[in-house]
C-alpha atoms as an extended CHARMM CRD file, in Angstrom:
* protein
*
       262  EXT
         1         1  UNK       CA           -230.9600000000      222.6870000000       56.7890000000  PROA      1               0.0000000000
         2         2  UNK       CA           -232.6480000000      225.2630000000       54.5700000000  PROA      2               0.0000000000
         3         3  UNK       CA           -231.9220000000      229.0360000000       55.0730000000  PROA      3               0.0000000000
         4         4  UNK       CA           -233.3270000000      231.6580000000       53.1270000000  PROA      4               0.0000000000
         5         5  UNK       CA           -231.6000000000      235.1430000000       53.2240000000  PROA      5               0.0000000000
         6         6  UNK       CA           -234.7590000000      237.5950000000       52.8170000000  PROA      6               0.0000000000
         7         7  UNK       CA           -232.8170000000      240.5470000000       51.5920000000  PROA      7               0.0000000000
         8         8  UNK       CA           -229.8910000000      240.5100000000       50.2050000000  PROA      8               0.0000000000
         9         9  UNK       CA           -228.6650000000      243.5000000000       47.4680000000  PROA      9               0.0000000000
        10        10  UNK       CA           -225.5090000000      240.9540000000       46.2550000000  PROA      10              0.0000000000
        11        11  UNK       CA           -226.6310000000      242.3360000000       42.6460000000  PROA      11              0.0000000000
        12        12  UNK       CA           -224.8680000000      245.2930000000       43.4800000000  PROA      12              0.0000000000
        13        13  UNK       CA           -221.2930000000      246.1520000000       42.4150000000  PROA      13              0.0000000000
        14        14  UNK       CA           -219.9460000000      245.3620000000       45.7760000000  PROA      14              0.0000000000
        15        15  UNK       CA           -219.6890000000      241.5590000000       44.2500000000  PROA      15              0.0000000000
        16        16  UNK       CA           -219.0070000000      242.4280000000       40.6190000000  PROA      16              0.0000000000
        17        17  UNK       CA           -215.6870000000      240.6430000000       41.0440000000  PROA      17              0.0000000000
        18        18  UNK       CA           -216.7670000000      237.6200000000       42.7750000000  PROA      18              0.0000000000
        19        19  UNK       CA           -220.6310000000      237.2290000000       42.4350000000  PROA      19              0.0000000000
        20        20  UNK       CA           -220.2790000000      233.4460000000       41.3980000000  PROA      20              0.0000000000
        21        21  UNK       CA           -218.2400000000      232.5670000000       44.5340000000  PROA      21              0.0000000000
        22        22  UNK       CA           -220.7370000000      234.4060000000       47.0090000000  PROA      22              0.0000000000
        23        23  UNK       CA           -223.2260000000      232.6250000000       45.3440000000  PROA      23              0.0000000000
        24        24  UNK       CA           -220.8870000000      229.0270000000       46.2490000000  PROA      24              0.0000000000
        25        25  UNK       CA           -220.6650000000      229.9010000000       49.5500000000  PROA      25              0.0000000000
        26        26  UNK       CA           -224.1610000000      230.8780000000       50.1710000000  PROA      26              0.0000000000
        27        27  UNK       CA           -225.1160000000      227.3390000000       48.7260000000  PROA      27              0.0000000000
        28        28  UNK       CA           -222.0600000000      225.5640000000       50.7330000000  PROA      28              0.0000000000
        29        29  UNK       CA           -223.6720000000      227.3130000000       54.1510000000  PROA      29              0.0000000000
        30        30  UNK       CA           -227.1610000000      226.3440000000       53.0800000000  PROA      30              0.0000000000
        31        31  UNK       CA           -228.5860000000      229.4110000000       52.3900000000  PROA      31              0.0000000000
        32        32  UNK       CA           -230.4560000000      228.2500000000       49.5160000000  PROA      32              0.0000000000
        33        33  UNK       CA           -232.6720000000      230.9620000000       48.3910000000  PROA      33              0.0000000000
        34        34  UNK       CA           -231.9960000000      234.7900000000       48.2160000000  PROA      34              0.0000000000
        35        35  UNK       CA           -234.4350000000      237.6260000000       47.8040000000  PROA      35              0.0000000000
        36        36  UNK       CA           -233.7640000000      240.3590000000       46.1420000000  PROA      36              0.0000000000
        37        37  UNK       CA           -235.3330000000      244.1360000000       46.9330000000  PROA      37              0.0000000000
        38        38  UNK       CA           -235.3510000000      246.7140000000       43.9710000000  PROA      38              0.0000000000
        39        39  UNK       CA           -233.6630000000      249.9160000000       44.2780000000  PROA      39              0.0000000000
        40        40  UNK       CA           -234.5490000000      252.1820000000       42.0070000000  PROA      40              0.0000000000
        41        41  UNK       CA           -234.0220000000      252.2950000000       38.3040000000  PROA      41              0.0000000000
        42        42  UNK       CA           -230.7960000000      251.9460000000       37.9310000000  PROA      42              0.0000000000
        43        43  UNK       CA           -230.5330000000      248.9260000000       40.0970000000  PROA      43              0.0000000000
        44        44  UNK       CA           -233.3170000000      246.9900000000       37.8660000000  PROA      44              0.0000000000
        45        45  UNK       CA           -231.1480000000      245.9190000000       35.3890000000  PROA      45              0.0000000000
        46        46  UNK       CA           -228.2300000000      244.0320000000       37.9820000000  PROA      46              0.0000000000
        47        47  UNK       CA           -231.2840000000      242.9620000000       39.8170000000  PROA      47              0.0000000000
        48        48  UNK       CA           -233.3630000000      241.2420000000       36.4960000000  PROA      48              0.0000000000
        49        49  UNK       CA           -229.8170000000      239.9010000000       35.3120000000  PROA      49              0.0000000000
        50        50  UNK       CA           -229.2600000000      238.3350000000       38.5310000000  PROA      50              0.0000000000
        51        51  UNK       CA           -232.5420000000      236.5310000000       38.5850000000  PROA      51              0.0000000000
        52        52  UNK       CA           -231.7580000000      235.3380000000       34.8050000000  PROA      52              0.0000000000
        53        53  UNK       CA           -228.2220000000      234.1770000000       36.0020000000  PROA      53              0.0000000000
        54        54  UNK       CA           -229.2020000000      232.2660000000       38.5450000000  PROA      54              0.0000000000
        55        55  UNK       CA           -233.0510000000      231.6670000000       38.7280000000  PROA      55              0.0000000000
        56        56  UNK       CA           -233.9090000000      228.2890000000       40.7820000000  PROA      56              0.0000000000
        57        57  UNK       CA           -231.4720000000      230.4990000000       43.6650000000  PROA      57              0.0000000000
        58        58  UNK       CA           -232.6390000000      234.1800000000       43.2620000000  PROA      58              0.0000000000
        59        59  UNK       CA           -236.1790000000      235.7170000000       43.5060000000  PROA      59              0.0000000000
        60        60  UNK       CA           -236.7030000000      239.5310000000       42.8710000000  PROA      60              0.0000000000
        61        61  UNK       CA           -238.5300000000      242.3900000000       44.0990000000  PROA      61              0.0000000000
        62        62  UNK       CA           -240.0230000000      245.3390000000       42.4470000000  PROA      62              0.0000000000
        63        63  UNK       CA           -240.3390000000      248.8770000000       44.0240000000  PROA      63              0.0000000000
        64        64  UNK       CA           -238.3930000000      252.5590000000       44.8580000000  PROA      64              0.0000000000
        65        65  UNK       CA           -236.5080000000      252.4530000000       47.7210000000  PROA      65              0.0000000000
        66        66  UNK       CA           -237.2120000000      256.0910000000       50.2590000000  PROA      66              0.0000000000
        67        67  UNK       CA           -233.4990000000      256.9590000000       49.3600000000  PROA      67              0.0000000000
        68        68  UNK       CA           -234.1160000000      257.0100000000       45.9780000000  PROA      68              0.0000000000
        69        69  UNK       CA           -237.3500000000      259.6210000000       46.0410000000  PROA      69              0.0000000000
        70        70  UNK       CA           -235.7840000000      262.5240000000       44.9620000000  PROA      70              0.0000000000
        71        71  UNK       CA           -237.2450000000      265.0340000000       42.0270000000  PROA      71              0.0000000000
        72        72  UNK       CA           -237.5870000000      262.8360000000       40.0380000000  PROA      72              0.0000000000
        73        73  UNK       CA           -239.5630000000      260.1940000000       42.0600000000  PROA      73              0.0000000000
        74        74  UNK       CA           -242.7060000000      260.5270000000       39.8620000000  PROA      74              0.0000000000
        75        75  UNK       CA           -240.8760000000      259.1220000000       36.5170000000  PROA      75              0.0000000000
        76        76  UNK       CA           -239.2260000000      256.4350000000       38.6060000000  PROA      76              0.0000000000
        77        77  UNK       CA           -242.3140000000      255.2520000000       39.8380000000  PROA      77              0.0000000000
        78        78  UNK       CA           -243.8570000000      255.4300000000       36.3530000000  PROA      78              0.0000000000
        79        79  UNK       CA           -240.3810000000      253.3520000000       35.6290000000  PROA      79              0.0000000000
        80        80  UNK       CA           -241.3190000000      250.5890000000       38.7340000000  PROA      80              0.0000000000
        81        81  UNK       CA           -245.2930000000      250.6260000000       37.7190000000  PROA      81              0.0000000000
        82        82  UNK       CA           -244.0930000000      249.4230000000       34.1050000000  PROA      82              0.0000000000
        83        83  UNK       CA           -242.2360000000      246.5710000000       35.0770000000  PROA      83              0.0000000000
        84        84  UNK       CA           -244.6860000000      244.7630000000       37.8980000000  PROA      84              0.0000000000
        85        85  UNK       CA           -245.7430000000      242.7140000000       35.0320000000  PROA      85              0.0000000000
        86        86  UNK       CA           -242.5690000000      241.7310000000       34.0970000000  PROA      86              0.0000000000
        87        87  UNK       CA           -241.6450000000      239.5630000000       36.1100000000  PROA      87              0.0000000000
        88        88  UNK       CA           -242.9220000000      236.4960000000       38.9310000000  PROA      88              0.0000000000
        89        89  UNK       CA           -242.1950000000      239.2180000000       41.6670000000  PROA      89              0.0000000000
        90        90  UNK       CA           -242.0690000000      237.8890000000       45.5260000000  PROA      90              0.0000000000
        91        91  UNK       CA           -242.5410000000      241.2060000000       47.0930000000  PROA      91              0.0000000000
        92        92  UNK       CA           -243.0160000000      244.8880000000       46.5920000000  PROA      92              0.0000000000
        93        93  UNK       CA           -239.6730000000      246.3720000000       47.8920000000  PROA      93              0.0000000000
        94        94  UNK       CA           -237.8660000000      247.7060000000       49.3840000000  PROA      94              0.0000000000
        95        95  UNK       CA           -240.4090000000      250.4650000000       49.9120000000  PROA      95              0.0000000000
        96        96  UNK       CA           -241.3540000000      252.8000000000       53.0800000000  PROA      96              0.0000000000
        97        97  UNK       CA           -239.4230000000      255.4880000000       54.6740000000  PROA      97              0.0000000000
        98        98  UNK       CA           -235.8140000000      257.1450000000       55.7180000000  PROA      98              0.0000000000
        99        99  UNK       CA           -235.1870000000      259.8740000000       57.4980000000  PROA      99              0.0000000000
       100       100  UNK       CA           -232.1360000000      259.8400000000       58.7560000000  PROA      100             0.0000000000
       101       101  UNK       CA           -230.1500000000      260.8050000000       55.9000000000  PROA      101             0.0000000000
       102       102  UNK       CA           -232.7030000000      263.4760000000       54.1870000000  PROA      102             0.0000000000
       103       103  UNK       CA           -235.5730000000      265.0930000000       55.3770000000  PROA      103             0.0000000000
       104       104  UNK       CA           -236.3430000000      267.1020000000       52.0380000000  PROA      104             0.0000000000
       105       105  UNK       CA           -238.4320000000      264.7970000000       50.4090000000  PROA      105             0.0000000000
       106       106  UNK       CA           -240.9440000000      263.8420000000       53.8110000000  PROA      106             0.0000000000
       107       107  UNK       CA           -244.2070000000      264.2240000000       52.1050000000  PROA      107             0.0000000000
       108       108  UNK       CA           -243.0280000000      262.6600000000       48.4410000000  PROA      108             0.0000000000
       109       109  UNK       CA           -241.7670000000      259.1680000000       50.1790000000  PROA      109             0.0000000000
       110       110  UNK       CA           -245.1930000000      259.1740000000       52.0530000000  PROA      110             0.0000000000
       111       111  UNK       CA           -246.8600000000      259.7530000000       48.6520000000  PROA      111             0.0000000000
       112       112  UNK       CA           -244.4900000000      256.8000000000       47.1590000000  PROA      112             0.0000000000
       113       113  UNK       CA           -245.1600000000      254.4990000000       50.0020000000  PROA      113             0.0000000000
       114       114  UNK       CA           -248.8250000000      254.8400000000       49.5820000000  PROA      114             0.0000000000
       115       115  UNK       CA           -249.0360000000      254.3270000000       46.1140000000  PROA      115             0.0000000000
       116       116  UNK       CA           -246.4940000000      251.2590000000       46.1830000000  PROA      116             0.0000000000
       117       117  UNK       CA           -248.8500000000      249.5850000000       48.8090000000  PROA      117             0.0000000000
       118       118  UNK       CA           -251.8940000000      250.2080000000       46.7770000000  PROA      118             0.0000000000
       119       119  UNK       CA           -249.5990000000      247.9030000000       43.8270000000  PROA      119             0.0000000000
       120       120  UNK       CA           -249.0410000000      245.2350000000       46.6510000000  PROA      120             0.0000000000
       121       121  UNK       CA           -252.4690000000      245.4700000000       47.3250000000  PROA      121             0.0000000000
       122       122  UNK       CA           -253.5340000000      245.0540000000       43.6200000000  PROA      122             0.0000000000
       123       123  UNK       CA           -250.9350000000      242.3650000000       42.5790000000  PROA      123             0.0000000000
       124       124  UNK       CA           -251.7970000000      240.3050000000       46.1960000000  PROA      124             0.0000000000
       125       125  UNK       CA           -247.9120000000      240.7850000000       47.2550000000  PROA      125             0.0000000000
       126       126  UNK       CA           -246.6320000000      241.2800000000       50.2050000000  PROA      126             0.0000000000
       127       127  UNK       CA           -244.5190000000      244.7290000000       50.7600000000  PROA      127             0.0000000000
       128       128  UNK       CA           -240.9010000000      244.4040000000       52.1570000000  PROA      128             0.0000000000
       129       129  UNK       CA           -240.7180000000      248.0800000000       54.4970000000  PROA      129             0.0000000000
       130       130  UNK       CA           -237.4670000000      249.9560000000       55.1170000000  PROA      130             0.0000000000
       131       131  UNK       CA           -238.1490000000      252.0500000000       58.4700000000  PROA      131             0.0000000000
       132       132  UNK       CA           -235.5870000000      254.0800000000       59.4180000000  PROA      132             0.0000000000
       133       133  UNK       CA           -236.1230000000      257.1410000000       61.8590000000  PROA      133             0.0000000000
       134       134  UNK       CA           -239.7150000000      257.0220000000       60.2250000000  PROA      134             0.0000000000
       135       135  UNK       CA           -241.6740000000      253.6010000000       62.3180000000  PROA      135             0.0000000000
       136       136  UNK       CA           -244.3570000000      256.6610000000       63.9630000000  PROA      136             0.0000000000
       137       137  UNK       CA           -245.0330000000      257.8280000000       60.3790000000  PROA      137             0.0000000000
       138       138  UNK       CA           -245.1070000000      254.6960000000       58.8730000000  PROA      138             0.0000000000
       139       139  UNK       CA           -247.6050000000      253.7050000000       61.5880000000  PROA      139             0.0000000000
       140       140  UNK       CA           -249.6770000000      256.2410000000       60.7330000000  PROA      140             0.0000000000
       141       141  UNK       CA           -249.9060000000      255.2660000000       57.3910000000  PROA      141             0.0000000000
       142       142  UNK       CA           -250.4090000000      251.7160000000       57.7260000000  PROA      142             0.0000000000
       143       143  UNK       CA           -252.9740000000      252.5380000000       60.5060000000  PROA      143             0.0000000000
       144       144  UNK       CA           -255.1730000000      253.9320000000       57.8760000000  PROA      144             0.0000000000
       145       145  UNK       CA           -254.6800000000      251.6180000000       54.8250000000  PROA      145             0.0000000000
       146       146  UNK       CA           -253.8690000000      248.4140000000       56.5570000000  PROA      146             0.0000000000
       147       147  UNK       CA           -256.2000000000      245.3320000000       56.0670000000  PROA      147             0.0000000000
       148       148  UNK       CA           -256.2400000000      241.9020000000       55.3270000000  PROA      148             0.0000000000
       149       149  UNK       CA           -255.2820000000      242.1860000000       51.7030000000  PROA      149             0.0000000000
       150       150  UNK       CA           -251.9290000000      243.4440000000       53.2020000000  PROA      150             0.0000000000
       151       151  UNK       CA           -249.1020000000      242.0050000000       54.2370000000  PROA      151             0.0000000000
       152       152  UNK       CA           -245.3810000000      242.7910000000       54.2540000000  PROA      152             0.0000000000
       153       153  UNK       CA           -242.1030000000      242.5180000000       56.3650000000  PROA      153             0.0000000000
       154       154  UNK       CA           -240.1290000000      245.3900000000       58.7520000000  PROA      154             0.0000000000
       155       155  UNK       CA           -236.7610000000      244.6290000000       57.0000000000  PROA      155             0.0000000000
       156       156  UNK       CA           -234.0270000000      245.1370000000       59.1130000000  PROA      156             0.0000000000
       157       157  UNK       CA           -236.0900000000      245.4040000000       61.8730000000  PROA      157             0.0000000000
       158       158  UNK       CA           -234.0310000000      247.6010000000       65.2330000000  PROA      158             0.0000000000
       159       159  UNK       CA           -237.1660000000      248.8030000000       67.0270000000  PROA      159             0.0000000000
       160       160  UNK       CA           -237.9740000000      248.4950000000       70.5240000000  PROA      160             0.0000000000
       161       161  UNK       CA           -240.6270000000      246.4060000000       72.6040000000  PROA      161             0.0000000000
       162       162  UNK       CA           -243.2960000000      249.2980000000       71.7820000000  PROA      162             0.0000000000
       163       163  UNK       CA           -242.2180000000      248.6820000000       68.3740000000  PROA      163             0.0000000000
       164       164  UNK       CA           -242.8970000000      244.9520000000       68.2430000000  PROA      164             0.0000000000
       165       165  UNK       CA           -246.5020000000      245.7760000000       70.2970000000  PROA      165             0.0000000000
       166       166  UNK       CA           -247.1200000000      247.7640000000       67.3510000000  PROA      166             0.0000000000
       167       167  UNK       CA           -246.5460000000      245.7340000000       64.4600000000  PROA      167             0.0000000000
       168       168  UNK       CA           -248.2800000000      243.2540000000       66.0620000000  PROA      168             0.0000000000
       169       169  UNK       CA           -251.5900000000      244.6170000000       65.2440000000  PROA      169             0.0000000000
       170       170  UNK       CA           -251.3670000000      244.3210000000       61.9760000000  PROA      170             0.0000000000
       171       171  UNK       CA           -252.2400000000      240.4720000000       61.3260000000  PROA      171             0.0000000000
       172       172  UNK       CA           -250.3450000000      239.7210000000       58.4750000000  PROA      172             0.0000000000
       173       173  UNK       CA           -246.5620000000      241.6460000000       58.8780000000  PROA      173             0.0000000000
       174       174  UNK       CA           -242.9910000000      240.0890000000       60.0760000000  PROA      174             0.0000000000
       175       175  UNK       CA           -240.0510000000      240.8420000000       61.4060000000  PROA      175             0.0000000000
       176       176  UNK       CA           -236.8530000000      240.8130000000       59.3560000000  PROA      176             0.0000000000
       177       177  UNK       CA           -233.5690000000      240.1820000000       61.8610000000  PROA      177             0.0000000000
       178       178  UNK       CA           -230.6070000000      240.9320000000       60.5190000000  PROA      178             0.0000000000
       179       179  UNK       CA           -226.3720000000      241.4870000000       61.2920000000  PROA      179             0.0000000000
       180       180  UNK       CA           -227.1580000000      243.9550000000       63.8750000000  PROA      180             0.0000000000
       181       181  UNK       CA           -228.8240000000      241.4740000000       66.7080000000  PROA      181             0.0000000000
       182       182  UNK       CA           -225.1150000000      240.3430000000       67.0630000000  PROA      182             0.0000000000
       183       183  UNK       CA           -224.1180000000      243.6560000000       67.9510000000  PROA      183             0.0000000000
       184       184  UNK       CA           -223.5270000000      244.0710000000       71.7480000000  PROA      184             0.0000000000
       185       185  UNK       CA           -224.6550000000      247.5060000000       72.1200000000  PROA      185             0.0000000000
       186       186  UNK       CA           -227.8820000000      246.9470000000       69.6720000000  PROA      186             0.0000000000
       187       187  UNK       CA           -229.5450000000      245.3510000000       72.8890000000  PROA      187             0.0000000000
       188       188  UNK       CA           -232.1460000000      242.9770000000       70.4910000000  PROA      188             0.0000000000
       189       189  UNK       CA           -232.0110000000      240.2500000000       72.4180000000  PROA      189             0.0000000000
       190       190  UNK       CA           -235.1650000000      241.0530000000       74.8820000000  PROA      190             0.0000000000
       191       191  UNK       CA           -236.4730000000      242.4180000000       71.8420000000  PROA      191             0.0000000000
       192       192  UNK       CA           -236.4530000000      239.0430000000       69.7720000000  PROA      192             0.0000000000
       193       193  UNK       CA           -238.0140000000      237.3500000000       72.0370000000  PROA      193             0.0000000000
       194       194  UNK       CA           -241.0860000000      239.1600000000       71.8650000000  PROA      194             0.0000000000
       195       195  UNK       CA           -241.2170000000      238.6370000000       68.5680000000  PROA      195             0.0000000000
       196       196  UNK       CA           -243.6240000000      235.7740000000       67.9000000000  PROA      196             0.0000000000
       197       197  UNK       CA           -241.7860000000      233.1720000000       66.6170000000  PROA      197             0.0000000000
       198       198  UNK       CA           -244.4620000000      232.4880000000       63.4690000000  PROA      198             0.0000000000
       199       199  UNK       CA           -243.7060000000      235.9260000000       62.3260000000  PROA      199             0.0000000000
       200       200  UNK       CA           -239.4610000000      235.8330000000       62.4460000000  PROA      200             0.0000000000
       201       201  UNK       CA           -237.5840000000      236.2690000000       59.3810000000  PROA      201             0.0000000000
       202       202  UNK       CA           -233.6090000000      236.2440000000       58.9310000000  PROA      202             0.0000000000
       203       203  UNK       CA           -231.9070000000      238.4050000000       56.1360000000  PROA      203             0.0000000000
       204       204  UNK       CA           -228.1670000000      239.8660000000       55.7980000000  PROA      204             0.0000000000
       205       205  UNK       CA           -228.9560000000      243.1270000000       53.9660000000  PROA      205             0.0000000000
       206       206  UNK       CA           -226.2020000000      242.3310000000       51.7870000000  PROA      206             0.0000000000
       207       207  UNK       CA           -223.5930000000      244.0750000000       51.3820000000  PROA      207             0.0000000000
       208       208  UNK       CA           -224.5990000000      246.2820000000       54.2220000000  PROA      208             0.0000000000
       209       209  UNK       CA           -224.3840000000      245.2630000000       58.4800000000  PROA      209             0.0000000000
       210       210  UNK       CA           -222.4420000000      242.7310000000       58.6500000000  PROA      210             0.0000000000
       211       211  UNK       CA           -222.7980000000      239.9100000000       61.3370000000  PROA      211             0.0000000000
       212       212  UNK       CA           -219.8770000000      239.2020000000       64.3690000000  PROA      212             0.0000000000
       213       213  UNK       CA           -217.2290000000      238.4930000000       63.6430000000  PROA      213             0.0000000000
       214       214  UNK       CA           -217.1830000000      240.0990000000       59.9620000000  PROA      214             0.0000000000
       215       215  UNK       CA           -218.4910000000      243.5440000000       61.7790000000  PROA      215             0.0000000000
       216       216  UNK       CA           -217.2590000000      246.4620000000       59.4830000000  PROA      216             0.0000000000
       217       217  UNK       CA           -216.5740000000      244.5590000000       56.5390000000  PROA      217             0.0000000000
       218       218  UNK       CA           -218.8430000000      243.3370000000       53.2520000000  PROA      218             0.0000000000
       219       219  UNK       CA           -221.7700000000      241.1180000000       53.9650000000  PROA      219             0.0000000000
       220       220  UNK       CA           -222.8130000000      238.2430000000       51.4230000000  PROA      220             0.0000000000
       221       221  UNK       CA           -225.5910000000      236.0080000000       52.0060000000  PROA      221             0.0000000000
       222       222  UNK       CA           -223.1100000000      233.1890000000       53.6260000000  PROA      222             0.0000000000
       223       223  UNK       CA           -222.9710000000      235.2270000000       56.7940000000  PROA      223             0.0000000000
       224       224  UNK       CA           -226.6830000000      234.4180000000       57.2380000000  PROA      224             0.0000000000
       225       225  UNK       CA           -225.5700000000      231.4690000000       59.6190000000  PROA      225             0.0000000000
       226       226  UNK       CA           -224.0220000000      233.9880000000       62.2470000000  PROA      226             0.0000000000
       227       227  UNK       CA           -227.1830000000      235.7480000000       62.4020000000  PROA      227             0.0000000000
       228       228  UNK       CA           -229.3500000000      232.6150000000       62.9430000000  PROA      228             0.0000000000
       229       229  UNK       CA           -226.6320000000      231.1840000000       65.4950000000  PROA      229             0.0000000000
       230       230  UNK       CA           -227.2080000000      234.5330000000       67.6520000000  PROA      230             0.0000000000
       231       231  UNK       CA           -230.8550000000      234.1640000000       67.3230000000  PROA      231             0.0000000000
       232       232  UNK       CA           -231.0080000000      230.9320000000       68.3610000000  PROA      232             0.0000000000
       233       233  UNK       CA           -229.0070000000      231.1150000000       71.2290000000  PROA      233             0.0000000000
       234       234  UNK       CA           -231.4170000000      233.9940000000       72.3130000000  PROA      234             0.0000000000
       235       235  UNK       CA           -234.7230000000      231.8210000000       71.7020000000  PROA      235             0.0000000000
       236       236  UNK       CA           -232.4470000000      228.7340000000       73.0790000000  PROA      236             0.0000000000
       237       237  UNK       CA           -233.5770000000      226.6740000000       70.3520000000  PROA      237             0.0000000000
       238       238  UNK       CA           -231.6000000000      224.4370000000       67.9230000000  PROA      238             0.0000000000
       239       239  UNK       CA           -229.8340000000      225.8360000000       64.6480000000  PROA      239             0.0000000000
       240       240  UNK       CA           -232.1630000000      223.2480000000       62.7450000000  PROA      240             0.0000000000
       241       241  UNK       CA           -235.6190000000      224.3690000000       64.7640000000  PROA      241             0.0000000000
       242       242  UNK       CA           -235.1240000000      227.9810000000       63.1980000000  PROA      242             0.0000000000
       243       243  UNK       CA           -233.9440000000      226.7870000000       60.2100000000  PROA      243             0.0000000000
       244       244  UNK       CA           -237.3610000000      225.0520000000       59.8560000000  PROA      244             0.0000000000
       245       245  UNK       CA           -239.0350000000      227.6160000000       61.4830000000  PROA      245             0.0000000000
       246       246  UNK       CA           -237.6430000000      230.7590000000       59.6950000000  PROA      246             0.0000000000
       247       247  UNK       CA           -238.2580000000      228.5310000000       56.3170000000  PROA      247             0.0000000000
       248       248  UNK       CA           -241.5360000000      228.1460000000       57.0920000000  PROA      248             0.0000000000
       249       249  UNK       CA           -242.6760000000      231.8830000000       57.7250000000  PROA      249             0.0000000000
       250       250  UNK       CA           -240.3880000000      232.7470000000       54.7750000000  PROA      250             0.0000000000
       251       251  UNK       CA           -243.0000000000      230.7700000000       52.4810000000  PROA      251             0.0000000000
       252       252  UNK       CA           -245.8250000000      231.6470000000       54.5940000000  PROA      252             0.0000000000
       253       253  UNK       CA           -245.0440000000      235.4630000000       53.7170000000  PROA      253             0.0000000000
       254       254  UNK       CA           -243.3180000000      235.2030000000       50.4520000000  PROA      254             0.0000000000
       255       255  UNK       CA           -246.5300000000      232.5730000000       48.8180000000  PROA      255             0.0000000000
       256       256  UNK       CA           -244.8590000000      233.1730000000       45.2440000000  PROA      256             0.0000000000
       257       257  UNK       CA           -241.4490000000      231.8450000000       46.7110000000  PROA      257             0.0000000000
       258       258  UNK       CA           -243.5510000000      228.3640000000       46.0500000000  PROA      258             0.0000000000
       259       259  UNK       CA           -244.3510000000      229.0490000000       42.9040000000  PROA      259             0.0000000000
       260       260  UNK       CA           -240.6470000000      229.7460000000       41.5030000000  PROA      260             0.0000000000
       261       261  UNK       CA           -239.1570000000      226.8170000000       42.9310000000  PROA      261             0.0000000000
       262       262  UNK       CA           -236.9110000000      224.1160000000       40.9840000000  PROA      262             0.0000000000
């Protein structure tokens, strides 16, 4: 089988101490590819070392995470605007909107989303979306600058049916499932399966929601498998169908995944 974790952080200093063995077990669990979403400015450099360290394994992304738009969100996106040359980028990301921590900075992460999908736009990537407490005002957004040059992914995706409606009218955007459909009281399961299955992506969000049974403690790409197992059972399919499948639409969204292989 061939799994490919569609955002992972494991650049992070959560695995400074055992980076190479997450890495191991990843490969020993057949998760053979791991994508990579940009923080901010100080996450570039783990990130960019990361893809050097292991390159035929790792792909990165290049964009300002909602969390990170604070004051001085102009300069960093001066900083993230410099770099899209630098490297064979997959993605724009992780990019879009979070209000659940902060509310200051509403009108500056719109600004910062807008301008990050007029890179994807420009560069022909697709953008990888962080939605939390914000889908209705990133619909509103999309609604007006959404066409067929764009594509892009609802990372970590916990909406509802509406929510799935939704998305489906944009043609060309996915669904990222991560650690929390094994959660009892997340409820996904009615959820996934109105999720067309040409437009299903699995990702841990590494080191962040960990799958049953490692609820509450790190997550690390390996842990991919528990999330497909779950999903599976829920589209009763075979571990190796959605292997294929989730492969598949993986490449389909990520083109320049094609272009960086071994």
């Amino acid at each position: 089988m061939h799994w490919i974790d569609t955002h992972s952080h494991i650049y992070l200093d959560d695995f400074k101490e055992d980076r190479q063995e997450v890495i191991d077990r990843a490969l020993r669990n057949e998760v053979r590819e791991i994508l990579l979403p940009n923080i901010d400015s100080t996450s570039y450099p783990q990130m960019t070392d990361l893809m050097t360290t292991f390159p035929t394994i790792v792909k990165g992304m290049i964009g300002l995470h909602p969390g990170s738009v604070k004051e001085n969100w102009r300069e960093e996106l001066a900083f993230m605007e410099s770099k899209l040359n630098a490297q064979s980028w997959v993605a724009i990301g992780e990019i879009g909107m979070d209000l659940y921590w902060d509310k200051t900075f509403i009108e500056e992460q719109k600004q910062a989303f807008r301008m990050q999908i007029d890179w994807a736009k420009e560069k022909q990537l697709p953008i990888v979306i962080h939605a939390r407490e914000a889908f209705q005002e990133i619909f509103d957004i999309l609604d007006e600058v959404c066409d067929e040059r764009l594509s892009g992914v609802f990372h970590c995706f916990t909406g509802g049916i509406q929510e799935v409606e939704k998305i489906k009218t944009y043609p060309n955007f996915y669904y990222g499932i991560g650690g929390v459909a094994t959660y009892k009281k997340a409820a996904l399961d009615d959820v996934i399966r109105e999720i067309p299955k040409d437009r299903l992506l699995l990702e841990t969000d590494a080191p962040y929601l960990s799958p049953v049974p490692y609820r509450g403690k790190r997550n690390e790409s390996s842990y991919l498998v528990h999330t497909a197992e779950k999903v599976a059972d829920v589209l009763q399919v075979q571990l190796s169908e959605l292997a294929k499948l989730t492969t598949s639409n993986a490449r389909e969204l990520f083109k320049k995944l094609d272009l960086t292989q071994p």
